[in-house]
N, C-alpha and C positions, 0 to 999 in steps of 0.2 A: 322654216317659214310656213305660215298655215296660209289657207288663200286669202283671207282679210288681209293679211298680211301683201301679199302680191298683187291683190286688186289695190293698193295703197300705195305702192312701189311702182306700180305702173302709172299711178293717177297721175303721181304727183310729180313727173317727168317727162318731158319727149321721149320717147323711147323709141328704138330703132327693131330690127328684126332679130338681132342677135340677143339682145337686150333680153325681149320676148323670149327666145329661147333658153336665155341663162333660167329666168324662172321659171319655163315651164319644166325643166330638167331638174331644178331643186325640187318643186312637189312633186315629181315625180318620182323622187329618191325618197324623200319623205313618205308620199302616199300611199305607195305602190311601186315599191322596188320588185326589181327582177327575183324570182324566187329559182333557185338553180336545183337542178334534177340530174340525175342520172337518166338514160335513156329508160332501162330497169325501172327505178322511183317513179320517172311518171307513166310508164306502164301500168306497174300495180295501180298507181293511186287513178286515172282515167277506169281503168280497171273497175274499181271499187264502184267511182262517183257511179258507173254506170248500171252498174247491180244497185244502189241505191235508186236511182231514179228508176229504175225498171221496177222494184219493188211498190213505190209511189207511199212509202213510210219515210217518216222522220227524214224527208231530202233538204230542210232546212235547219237539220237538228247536228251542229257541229260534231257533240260529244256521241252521238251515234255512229258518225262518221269513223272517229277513231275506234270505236269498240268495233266496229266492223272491220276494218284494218285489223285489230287485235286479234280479231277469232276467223279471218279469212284464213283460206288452204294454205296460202304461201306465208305460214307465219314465223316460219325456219328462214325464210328468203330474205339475203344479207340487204336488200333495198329496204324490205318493210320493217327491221329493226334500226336502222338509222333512222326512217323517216320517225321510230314513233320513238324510240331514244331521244330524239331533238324537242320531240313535242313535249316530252315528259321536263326535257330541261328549259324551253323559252316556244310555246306553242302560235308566234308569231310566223317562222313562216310557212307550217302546215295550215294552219288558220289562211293565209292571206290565197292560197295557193287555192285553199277549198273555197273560200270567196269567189277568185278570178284567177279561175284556171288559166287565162289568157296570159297571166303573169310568168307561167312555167315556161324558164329557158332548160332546155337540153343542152348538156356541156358531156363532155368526157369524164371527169371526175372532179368532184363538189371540192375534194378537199376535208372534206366532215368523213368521221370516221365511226 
């Protein structure tokens, strides 16, 4: 559903409170799903973001993002080859994570290997 789409869906019915919420819960799956971490993963990567903004270089430049990941200390460290193994294979939710950090859930284990 894109939001034209739900501002449409909305218009064009009474809509109740649940209603509302059934859509805001599809864009939000859509839009900005939860991105899941290891406690490790979002260490390193808050880690990083933060050495980048302290630098005040390329803090809006994705693909720096990851070479910096690439050539940090901990590049032996089993978090930061998932994170950049995943990006190498669909760099959606490293990207969404480096967008909105806000999106990083801390879980036990991802499951991704």
């Amino acid at each position: 559903m894109t939001f034209d789409e739900a501002i449409n869906e909305l218009g064009a019915r009474n809509f109740g409170h649940r209603d509302l919420l059934e859509v805001l819960k599809e864009l939000r799956e859509t839009y900005a799903p939860t991105v899941e971490m290891t406690k490790a993963e979002k260490d390193l990567f808050t880690r990083q973001m933060k050495v980048i903004k302290e630098e005040g270089k390329h803090v809006n430049n994705f693909e720096y993002f990851v070479n910096a990941l690439t050539f940090s200390n901990d590049l032996h460290d089993n978090a930061l080859d998932r994170l950049l193994d995943e990006y190498q294979t669909d760099s959606k939710q490293l990207m969404l994570a480096w967008l909105y950090p806000e999106l990083i859930k801390v879980v036990e284990s991802n499951g991704k290997k």
